[in-house]
C-alpha positions in Angstrom: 22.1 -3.8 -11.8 18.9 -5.9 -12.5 16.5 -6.4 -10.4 15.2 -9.7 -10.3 11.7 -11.1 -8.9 13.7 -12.5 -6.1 15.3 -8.9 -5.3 12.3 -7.2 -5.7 10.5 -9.9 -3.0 13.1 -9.4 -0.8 13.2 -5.9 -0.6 9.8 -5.4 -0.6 10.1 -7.6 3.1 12.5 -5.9 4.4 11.3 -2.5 4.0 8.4 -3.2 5.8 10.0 -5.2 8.7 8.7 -2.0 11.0 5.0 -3.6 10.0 5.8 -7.3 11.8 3.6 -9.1 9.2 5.6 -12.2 9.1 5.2 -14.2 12.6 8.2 -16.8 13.0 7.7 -20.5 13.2 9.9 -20.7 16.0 7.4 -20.8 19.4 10.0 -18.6 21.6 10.5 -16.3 18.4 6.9 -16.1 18.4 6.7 -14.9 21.9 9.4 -12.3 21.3 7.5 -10.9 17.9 4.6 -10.9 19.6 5.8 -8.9 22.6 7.0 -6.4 19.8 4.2 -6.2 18.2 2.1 -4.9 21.2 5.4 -3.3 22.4 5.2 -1.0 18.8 1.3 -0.7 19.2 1.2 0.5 22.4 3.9 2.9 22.0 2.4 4.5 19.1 -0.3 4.8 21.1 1.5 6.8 23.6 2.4 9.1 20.7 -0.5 9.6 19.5 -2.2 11.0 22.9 0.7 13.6 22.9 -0.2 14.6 19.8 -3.7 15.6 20.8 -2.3 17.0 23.8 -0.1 19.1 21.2 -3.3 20.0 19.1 -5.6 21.3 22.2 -2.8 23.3 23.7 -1.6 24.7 20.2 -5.1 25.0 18.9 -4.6 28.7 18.5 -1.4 28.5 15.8 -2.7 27.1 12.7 0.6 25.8 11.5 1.7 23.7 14.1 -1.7 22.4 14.8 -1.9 21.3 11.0 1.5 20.4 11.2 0.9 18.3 14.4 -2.2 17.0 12.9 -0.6 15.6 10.0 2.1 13.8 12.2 -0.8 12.3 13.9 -2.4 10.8 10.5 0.5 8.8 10.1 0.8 7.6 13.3 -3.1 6.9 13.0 -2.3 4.7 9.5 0.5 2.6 11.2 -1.8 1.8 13.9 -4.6 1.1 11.3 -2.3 -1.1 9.3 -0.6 -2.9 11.5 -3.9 -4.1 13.0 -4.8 -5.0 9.6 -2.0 -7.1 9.3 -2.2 -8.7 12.1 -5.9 -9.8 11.2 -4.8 -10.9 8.3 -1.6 -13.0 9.0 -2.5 -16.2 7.9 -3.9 -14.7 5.0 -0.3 -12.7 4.1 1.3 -16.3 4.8 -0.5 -17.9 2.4 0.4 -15.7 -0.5 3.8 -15.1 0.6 4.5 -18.8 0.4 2.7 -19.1 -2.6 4.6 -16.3 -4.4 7.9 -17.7 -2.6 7.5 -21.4 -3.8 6.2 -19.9 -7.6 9.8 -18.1 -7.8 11.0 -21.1 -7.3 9.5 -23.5 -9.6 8.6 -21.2 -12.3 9.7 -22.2 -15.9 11.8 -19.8 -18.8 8.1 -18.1 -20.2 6.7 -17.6 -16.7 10.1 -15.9 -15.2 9.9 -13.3 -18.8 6.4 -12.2 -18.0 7.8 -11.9 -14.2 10.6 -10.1 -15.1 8.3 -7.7 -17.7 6.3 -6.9 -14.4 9.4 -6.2 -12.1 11.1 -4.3 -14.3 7.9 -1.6 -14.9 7.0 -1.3 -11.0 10.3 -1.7 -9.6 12.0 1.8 -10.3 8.2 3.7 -8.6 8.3 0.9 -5.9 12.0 2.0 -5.0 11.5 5.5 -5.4 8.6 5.3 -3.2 9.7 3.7 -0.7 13.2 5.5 0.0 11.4 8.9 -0.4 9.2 8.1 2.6 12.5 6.5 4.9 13.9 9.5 3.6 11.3 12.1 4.9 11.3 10.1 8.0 15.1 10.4 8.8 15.2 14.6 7.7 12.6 14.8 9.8 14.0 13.2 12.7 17.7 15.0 12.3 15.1 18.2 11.9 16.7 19.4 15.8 20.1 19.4 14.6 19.2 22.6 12.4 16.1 23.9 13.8 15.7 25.8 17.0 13.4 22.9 18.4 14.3 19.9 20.7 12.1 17.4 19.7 11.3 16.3 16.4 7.5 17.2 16.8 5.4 19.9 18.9 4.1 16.7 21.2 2.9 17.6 24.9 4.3 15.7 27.7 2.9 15.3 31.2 6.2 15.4 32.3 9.0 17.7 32.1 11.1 16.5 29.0 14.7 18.2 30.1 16.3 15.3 31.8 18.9 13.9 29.7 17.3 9.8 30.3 13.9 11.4 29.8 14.9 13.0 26.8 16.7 10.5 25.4 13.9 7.8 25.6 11.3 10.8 24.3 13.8 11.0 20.9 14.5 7.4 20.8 10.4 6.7 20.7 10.2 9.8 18.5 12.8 7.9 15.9 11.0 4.7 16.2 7.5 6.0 15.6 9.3 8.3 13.0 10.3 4.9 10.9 7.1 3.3 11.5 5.2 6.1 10.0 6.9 5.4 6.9 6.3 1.8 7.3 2.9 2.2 7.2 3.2 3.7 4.2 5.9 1.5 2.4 3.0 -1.3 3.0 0.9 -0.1 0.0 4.5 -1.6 -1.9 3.5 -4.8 -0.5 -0.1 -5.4 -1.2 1.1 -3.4 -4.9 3.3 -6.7 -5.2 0.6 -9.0 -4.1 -1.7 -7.4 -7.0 1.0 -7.5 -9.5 1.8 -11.0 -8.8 -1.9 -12.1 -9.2 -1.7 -10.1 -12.6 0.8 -12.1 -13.9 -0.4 -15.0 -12.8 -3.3 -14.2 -14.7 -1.3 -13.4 -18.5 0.7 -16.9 -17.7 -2.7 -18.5 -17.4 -3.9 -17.0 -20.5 -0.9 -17.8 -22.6 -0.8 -21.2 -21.1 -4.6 -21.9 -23.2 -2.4 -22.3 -25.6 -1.2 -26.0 -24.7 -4.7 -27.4 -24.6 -5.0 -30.4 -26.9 -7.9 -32.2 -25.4 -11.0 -32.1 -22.8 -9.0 -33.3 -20.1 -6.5 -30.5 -20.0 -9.4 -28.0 -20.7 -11.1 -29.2 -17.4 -6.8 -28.8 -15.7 -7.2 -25.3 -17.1 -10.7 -23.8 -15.8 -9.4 -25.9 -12.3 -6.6 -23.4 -12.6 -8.4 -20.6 -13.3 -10.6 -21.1 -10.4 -8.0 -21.8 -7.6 -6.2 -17.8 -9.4 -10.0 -16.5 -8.6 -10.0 -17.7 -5.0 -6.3 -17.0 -4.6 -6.6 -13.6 -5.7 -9.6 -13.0 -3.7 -7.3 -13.8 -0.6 -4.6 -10.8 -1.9 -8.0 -8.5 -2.6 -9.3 -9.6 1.5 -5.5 -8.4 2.6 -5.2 -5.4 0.5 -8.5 -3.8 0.2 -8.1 -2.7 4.2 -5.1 -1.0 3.1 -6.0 0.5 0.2 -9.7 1.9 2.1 -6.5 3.0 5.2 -4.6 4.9 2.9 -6.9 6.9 0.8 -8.9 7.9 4.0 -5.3 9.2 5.5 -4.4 10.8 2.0 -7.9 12.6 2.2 -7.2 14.0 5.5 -3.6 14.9 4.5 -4.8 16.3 1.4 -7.2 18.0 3.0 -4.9 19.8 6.1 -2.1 20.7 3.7 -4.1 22.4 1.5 -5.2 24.8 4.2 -1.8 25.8 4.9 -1.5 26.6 0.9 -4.3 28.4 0.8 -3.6 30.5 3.9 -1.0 33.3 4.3 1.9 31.7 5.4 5.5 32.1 4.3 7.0 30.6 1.3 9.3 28.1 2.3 6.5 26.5 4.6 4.1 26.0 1.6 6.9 24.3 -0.2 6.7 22.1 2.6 3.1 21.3 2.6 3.2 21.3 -1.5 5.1 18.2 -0.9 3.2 16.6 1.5 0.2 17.2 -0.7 2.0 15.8 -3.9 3.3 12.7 -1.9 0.3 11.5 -0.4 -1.3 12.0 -3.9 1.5 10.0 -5.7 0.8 7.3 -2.7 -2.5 5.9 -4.1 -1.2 5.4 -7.7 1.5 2.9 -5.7 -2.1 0.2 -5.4 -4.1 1.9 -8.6 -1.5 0.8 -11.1 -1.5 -2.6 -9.5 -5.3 -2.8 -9.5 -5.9 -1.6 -12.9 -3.3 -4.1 -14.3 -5.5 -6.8 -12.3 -8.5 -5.3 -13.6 -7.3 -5.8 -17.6 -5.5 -9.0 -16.8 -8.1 -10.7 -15.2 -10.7 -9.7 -17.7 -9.7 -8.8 -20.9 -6.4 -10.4 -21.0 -8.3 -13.9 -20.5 -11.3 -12.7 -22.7 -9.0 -12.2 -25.7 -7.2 -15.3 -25.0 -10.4 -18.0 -25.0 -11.6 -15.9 -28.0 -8.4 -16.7 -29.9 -8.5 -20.3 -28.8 -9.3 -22.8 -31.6 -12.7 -23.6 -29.4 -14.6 -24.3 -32.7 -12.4 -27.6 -33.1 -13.3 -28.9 -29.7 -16.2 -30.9 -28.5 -19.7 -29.8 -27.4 -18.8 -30.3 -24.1 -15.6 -28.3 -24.6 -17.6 -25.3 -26.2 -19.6 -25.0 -23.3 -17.1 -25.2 -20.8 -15.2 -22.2 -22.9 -18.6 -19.9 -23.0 -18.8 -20.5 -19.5 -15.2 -19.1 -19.0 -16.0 -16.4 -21.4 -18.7 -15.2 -19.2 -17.1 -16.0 -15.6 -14.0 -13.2 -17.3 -16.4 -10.7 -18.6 -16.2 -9.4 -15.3 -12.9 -8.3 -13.9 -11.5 -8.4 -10.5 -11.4 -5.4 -8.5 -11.1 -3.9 -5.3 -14.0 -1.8 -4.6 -15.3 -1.1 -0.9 -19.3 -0.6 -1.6 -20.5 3.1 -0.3 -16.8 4.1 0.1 -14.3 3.6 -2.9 -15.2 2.6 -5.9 -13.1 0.3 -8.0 -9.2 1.5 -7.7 -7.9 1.9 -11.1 -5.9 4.5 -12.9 -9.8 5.5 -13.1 -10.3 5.9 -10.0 -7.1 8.3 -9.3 -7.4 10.6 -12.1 -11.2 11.2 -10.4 -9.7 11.3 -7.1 -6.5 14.1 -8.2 -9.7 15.9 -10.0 -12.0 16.2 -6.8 -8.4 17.0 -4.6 -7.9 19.7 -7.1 -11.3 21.1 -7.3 -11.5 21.5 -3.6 -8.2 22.8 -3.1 -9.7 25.9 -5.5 -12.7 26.0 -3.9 -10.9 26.8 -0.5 -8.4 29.0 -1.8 -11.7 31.1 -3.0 -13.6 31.0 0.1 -10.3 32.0 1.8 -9.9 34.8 -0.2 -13.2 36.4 0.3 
């Protein structure tokens, strides 16, 4: 099966219909979305205040507190993210129709270089995002086989044992369950917002190409400044996300490796080595997008204005090309000053590098 630009869009939208990014035009549809969207807010909410009821009362049993604490990260990230979309709705309705109305409209060459970019993220996207679902639901079915009730140590104010009570406790549990992974399927989506501005990018420096005179130059740096702005939209929605999700992998990181380093029994560090390998793998979802921004946007466009004929143009035209030179000489990037540098491919192998180092340095001071 091939998966087109249009299959790729649409999966990406519906795998993250837990997040409610996309408000409907309808104005009684809009009441009802809204309603869920505080409805899913406020009962993760509710979740999370068990959990640190969980933490203080098993405070004493490492494993379940990390275990518990861990849970509560993700439930921490949906609530993080979904408040981030919600700030930046217009902002993800803007692009969206933009990348909509561009898969409509766009020629043979533009749909190849679309196509080259869906078919090398769309197998890791996939992969990704039905190996969190996937957690989610093993998780959730973890009762059937374990001698637990719930799917998680929370603490209840209440006694748990009637059968409505109990029912409503594992019905939240499930729905908080899927929005967990939900908030971490949304990296997918601000990946395809960065890989979509990346290709705009090589289509605009391929398209230098049809310039036969000073009026189409001016077209062309209009063009490249309207990608500039547009992509610093996708970089205002994403960087929040981004910042959210290494934070979360930190702490996850950071928790699970405890349980490695500590004695504990085999089959529960496999667990955790999992955990730690997953939220690892979960960055590289927005640094392989970023870092194909970063080359596109720079030297992508560099190479192409170098190659250009510029020599044959008029004075004018020469100075309107050095001045593109210079504006590409710097790439795009998504950078959070005093936080996270730029995300690139950079980036992660320094981040795996630190993770790593740390993980030996506690396993040390453990061990004495």
């Amino acid at each position: 099966m091939k998966v087109t630009p249009e299959i790729a869009v649409k999966f990406t939208k519906i795998t993250n219909c837990f997040m409610l990014i996309w408000q409907p035009k309808n104005k009684y549809k809009k009441y009802l979305f809204e309603f869920l969207w505080w409805f899913c807010v406020i009962d993760a909410f509710f979740v999370l205040l068990t959990l640190i009821g969980a933490i203080i009362k098993y405070s004493s049993d490492t494993l379940i507190a990390m275990k518990t604490a861990i849970f509560m990260s993700g439930v921490v990230n949906f609530l993080i993210k979904i408040s981030i979309t919600k700030i930046n709705r217009q902002y993800n309705h803007e692009i969206s129709m933009k990348l909509d109305f561009y898969l409509k409209t766009a020629n043979k060459n533009q749909r190849i270089i679309l196509q080259n970019y869906v078919d090398k993220s769309w197998f890791f996207h996939a992969y990704m995002t039905w190996s969190y679902y996937i957690a989610s639901i093993l998780f959730l079915i973890g009762p059937l086989f374990l001698p637990q009730k719930l799917p998680n140590d929370a603490v209840y104010p209440f006694s748990t044992e009637p059968l409505l009570t109990f029912t409503i406790i594992y019905a939240q549990d499930i729905l908080v369950g899927f929005q967990i992974s939900a908030g971490l399927v949304l990296d997918c989506q601000a990946a395809l917002y960065l890989w979509f501005s990346g290709a705009l990018f090589e289509i605009l420096a391929l398209e230098i190409n049809n310039i036969k005179n000073y009026k189409q130059l001016k077209d062309y740096v209009k063009k490249h400044h309207d990608l500039i702005l547009f992509t610093e939209k996708i970089i205002k929605t994403v960087s929040g996300i981004a910042f959210t999700t290494i934070s979360m992998t930190i702490i996850g990181i950071v928790l699970g490796s405890i349980i490695l380093a500590s004695n504990q029994p085999a089959t529960v560090k496999l667990q955790f080595t999992v955990l730690v390998l997953s939220a690892s793998i979960n960055i590289l979802v927005c640094a392989r997008a970023a870092d194909n921004l970063i080359v596109t946007s720079s030297d992508v466009m560099v190479n192409s204005l170098y190659n250009f004929p510029w020599y044959k143009l008029s004075t004018d035209a020469k100075k309107i090309i050095q001045i593109m030179m210079q504006r590409t000489q710097k790439p795009i990037t998504i950078s959070l000053s005093g936080f996270v540098g730029s995300l690139s491919y950079q980036y992660y192998a320094s981040f795996v590098s630190t993770a790593v180092s740390y993980f030996t340095t506690l396993r040390i001071m453990l061990e004495l």
